[in-house]
C-alpha positions in Angstrom: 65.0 14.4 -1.5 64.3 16.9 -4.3 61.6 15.2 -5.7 60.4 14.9 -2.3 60.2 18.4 -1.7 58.6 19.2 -5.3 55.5 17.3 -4.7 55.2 18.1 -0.5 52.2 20.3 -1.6 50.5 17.6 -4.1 51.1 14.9 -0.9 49.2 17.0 1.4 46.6 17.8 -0.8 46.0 14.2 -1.9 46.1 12.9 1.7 43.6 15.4 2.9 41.6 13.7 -0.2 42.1 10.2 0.9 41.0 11.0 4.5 38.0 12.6 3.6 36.8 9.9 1.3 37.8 7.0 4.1 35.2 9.0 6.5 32.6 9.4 3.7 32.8 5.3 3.3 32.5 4.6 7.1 29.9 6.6 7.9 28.6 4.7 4.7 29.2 1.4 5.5 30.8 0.7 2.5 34.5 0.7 3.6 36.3 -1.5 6.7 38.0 -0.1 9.5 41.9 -0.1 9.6 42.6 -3.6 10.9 44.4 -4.2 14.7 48.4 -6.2 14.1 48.2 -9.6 15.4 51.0 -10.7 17.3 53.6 -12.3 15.1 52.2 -16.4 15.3 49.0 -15.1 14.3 50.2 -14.3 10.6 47.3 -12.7 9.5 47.0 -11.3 5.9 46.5 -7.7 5.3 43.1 -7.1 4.3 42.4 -4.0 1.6 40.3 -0.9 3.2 38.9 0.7 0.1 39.5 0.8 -3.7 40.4 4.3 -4.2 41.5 6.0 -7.1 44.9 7.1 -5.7 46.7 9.8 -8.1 50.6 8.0 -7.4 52.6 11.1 -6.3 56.1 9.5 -6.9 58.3 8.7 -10.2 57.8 5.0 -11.7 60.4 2.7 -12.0 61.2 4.1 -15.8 62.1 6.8 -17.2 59.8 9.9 -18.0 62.2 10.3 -21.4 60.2 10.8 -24.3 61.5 7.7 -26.8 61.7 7.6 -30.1 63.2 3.8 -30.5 60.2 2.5 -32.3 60.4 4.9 -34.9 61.5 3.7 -38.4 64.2 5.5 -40.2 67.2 7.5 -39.7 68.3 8.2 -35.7 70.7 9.9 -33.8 70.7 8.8 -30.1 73.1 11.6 -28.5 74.1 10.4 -24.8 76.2 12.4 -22.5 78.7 10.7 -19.7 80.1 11.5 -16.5 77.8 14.4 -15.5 75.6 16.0 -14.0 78.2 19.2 -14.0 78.2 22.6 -14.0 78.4 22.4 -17.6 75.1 19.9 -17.8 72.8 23.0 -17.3 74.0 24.6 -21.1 73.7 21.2 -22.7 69.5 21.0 -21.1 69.3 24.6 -22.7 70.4 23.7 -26.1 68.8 20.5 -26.1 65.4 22.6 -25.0 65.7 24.7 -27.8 65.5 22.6 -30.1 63.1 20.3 -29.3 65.0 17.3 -28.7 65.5 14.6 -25.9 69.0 12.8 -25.5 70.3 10.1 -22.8 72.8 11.3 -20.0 75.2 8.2 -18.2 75.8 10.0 -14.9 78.5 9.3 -12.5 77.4 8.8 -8.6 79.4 11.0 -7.3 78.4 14.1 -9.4 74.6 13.1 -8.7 75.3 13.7 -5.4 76.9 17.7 -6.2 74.7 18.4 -8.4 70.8 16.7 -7.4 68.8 19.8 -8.8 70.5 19.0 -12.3 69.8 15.2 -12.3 66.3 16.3 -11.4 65.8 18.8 -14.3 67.4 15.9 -16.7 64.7 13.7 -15.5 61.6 16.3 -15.5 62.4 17.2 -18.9 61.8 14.2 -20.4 65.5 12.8 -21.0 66.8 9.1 -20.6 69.0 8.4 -17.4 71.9 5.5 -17.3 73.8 4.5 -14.6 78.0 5.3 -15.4 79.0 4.1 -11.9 80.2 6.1 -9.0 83.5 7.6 -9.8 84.5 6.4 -12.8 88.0 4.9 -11.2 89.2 2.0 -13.8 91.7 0.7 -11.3 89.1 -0.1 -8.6 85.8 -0.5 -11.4 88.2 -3.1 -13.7 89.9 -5.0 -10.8 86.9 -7.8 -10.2 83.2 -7.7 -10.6 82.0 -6.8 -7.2 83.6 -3.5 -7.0 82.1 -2.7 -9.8 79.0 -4.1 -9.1 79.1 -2.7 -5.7 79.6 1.0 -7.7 76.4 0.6 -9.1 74.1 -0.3 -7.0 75.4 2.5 -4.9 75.0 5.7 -7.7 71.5 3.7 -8.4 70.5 4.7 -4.6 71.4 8.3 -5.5 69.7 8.6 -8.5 66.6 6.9 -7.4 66.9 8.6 -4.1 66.1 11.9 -6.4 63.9 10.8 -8.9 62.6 7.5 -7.5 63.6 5.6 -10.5 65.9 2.9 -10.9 68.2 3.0 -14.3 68.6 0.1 -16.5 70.6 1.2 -18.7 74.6 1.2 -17.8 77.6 2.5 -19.6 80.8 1.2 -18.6 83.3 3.9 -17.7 85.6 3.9 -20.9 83.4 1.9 -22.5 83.4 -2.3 -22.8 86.4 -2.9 -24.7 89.5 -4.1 -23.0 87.5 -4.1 -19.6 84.5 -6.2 -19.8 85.0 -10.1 -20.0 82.4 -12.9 -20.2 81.4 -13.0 -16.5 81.3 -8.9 -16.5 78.6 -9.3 -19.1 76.7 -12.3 -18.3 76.5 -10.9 -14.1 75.3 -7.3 -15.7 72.4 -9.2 -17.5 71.6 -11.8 -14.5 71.0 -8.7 -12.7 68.4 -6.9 -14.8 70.7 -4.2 -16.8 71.6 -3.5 -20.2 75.1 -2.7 -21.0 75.9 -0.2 -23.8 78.7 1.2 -25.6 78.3 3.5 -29.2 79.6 3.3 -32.9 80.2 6.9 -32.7 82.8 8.6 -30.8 82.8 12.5 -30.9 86.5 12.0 -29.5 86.0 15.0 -27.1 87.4 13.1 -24.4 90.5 11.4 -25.8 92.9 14.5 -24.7 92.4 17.6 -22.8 91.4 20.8 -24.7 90.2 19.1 -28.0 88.3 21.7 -29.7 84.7 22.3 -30.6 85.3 21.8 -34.7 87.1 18.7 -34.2 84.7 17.4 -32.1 81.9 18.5 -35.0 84.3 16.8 -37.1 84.4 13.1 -34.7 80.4 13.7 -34.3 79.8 13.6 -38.6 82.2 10.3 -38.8 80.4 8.0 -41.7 78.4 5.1 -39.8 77.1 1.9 -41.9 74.1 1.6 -39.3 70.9 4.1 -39.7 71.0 4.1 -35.8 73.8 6.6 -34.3 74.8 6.4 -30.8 77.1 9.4 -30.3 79.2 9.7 -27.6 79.8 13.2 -26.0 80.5 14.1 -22.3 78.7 16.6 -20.3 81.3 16.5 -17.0 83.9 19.2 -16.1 86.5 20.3 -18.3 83.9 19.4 -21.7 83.4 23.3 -22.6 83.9 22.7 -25.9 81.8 19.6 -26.0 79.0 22.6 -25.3 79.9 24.9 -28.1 80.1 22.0 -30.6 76.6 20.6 -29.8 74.7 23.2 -31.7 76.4 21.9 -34.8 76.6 18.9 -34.7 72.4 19.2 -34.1 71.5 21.1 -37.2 74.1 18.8 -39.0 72.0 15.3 -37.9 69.4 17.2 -38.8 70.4 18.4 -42.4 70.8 14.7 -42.8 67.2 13.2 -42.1 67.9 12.0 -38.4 65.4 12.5 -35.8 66.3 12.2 -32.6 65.7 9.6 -30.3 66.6 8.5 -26.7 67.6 4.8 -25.9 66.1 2.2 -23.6 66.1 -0.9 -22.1 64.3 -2.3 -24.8 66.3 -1.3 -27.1 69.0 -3.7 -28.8 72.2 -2.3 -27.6 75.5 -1.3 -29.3 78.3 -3.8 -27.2 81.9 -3.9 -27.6 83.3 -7.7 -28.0 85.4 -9.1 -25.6 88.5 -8.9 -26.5 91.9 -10.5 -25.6 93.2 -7.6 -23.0 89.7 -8.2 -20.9 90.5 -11.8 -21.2 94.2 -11.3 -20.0 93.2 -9.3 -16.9 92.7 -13.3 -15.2 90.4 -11.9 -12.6 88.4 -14.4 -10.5 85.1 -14.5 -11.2 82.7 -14.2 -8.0 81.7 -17.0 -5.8 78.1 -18.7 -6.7 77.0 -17.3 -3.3 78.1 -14.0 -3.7 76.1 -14.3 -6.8 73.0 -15.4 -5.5 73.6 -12.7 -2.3 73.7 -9.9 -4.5 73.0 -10.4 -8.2 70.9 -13.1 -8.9 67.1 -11.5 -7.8 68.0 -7.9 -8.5 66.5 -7.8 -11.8 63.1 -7.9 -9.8 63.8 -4.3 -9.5 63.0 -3.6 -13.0 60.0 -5.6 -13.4 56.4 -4.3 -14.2 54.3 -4.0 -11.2 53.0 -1.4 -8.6 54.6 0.7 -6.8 53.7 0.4 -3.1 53.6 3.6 -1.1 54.2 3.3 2.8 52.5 6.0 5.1 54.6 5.7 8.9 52.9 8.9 11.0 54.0 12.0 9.2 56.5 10.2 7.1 56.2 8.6 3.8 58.0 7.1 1.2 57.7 4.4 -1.5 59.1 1.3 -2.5 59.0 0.2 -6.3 58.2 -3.0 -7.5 61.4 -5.4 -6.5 61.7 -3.4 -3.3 59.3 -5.2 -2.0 57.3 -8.7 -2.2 53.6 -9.5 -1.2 52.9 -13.3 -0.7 50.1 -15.0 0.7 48.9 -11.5 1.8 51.7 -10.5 3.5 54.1 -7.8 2.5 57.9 -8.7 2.9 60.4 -5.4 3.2 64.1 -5.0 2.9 64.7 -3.4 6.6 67.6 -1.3 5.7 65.9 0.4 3.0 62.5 0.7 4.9 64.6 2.4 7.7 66.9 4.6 5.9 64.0 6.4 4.1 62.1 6.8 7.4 64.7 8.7 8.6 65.9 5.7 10.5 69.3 3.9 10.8 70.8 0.0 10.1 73.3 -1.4 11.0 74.5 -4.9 10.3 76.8 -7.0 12.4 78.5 -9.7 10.5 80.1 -11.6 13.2 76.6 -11.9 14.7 74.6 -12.1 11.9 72.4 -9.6 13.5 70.6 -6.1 11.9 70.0 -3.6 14.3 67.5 -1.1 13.0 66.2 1.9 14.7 62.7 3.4 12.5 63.2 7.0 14.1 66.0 9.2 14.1 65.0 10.2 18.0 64.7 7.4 19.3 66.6 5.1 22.2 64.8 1.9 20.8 66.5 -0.8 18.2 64.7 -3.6 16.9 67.4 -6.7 16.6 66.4 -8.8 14.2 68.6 -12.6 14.4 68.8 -14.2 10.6 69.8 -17.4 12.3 67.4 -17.8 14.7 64.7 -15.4 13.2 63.7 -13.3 16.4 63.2 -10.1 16.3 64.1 -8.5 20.1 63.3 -4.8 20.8 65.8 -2.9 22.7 65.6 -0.1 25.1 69.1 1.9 25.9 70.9 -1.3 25.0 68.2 -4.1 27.4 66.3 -6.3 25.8 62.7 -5.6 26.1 61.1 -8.5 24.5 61.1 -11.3 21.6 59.0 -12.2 18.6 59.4 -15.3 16.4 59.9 -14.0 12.6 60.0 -15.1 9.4 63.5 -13.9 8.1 65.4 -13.9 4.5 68.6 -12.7 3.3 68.3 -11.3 -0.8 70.3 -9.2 -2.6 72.5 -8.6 -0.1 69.7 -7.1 2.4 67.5 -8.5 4.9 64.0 -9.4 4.3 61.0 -9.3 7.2 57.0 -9.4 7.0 56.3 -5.4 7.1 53.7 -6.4 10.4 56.4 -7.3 12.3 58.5 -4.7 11.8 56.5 -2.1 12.7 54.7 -4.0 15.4 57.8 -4.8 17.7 58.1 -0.7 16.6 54.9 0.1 18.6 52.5 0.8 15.9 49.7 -1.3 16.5 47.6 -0.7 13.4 47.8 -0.4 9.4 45.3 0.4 6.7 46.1 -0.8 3.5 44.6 -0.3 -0.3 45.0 -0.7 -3.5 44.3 0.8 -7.1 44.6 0.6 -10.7 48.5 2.1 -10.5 49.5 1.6 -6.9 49.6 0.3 -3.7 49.5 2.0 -0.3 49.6 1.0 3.7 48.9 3.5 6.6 50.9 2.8 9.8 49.8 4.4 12.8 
């Protein structure tokens, strides 16, 4: 939404580029006219209109942070948890000041207060990790779907701001006495990397600990030449502020650079240890694996980004958020929807998604996973059917992107492609 509304002016004035150039190449002959939707048999693939250079206008799928992981020597990663806060703002000052970038674990929940913050972590170059939604052990630490489910849902937040999609996770609390073998192994399956720290500042182990004990906690003797110090950034951390300065100048006086960390990094982990082992929680079900885990690390993979265009509304779907096979484009409905403006709704009994694409609008597109038809819906009547092709993955529900917006009424798309993105037109 905020990242949205920072780039409105770049959007228009790249799209009035792009139009321009499209009329240039048909009076030219060079370029193909948007091609007419097919009813759903005919399955026909989505042809590319042009090869324009399009400038992309959103975030990638990593993080803008400025690393210094491949460096050799001496380094300090500082990461910050459970903000963005009131207190966050200070932390991005003093950091600023002095040059450096650091790597902030941010909790759902606070995204969501405080989205101008998260956006300024992001713009100015500093690493973002996922710390779940709101940090309750009893709910996070009582089986791996809640906690799974707690991530995936501050991951909407955060990419909903910055269009990125974290990697990097830090378990509230950290690993130790919470993570067991099927919390780690499901964390990996899905495309994240789990990290703890070897340092802890210990300005969170009681209320009110002050600034030159945490200094004190911060300096504690460390046999690796790679420092991940923990400090927090969330409410109630004002000392945590006045320390930072310090503890800075004091990395510094001792030949570390600074440095933020990344997926490819190798992480510090906890080991399992016997109270995770004693919790005896049952481990998810091999189909609520598959459902939800198994293909999420397609999120994270290297690929372009593919920017939809739907009338005046526009958004864009990173690589995992989409599939193209065989020249078709495959789209998870509820996302599509939901950043249209639209609403889904799923019906578990039925097995059923409704989905509406417009916010004004009395008509819902039904789309049936067991039989695979897709009806359209006017005040509650069925209108008519279409035959689909339908797929259920990680825990959403998959359709050709023609169909959808056919049954919608849009009866024609332009698509391209460039060196960094794709893009389709609906109109």
């Amino acid at each position: 939404m905020v990242k949205r509304l920072l780039h409105s002016k770049k959007r228009a004035a790249c799209f009035g580029l792009v139009m321009l150039l499209l009329m240039l190449f048909s009076f030219q002959g060079e370029g193909s006219f948007p091609w007419r939707l097919q009813p759903a048999a005919a399955k026909a693939p989505i042809q590319p209109v042009s090869q324009q250079e399009i400038k992309p206008m959103y975030a990638s799928s990593s993080s803008k942070a400025k690393s210094a992981t491949d460096a050799p020597g001496k380094t300090v990663y500082l990461t910050f948890d459970d903000g963005p806060s009131a207190l966050t703002g200070e932390v991005l000052d003093i950091l600023k000041k002095n040059n450096i970038h650091a790597t902030f674990f941010v909790l759902g929940e606070q995204v969501k207060r405080y989205p101008e913050l998260l956006q300024r972590i992001y713009e100015e170059g500093h690493a973002i990790g996922n710390h779940s939604y709101d940090h309750n052990y009893t709910e996070l630490y009582s089986g791996f779907p809640v906690f799974w489910d707690q991530i995936k849902k501050t991951e909407e937040e955060i990419n909903l701001i910055t269009g990125i999609r974290p990697q990097l996770v830090r378990a509230p609390g950290g690993t130790a006495g919470h993570f067991d073998d099927t919390y780690f192994s499901l964390m990996k399956l899905g495309g994240y990397v789990v990290t703890d720290w070897n340092v802890d500042s210990g300005d969170s182990k009681r209320r009110g600990v002050p600034a030159a004990e945490i200094v004190k906690g911060a300096e504690t003797p460390v046999k690796s030449d790679q420092v991940v110090l923990l400090m927090h950034d969330g409410s109630g951390h004002k000392e945590s502020v006045k320390a930072l300065p310090t503890i800075i100048s004091w990395y510094k006086s001792k030949g570390f650079q600074f440095g933020v960390l990344s997926p490819d990094k190798e992480p510090v982990q906890f080991k399992v240890n016997d109270k995770a082992r004693q919790l005896k929680r049952s481990a998810p079900s091999e189909a609520w694996v598959q459902s939800h885990v198994a293909g999420n690390a397609a999120l994270f993979a290297d690929g372009k980004p593919l920017r939809l265009e739907v009338g005046p509304q526009e958004t864009t779907l990173q690589p995992g958020e989409y599939l193209y096979e065989n020249g078709h484009y495959l789209v998870p409905v509820r996302t599509v929807a939901e950043r249209l403006g639209g609403t889904a709704v799923w019906n578990a009994k039925a097995q059923t998604a409704g989905i509406t694409l417009k916010a004004d609008t009395d008509t819902t597109l039904l789309i049936h996973t067991k039989s695979e038809l897709l009806s359209v819906m006017n005040s509650g009547k069925k209108q008519s059917d279409i035959s689909t092709s339908v797929s259920l993955k990680n825990d959403a529900v998959w359709i050709p992107l023609r169909d959808l917006f056919a049954t919608a009424g849009y009866m024609n798309i332009a698509a391209s492609e460039n060196s960094v993105e794709r893009r389709v037109k609906v109109f």
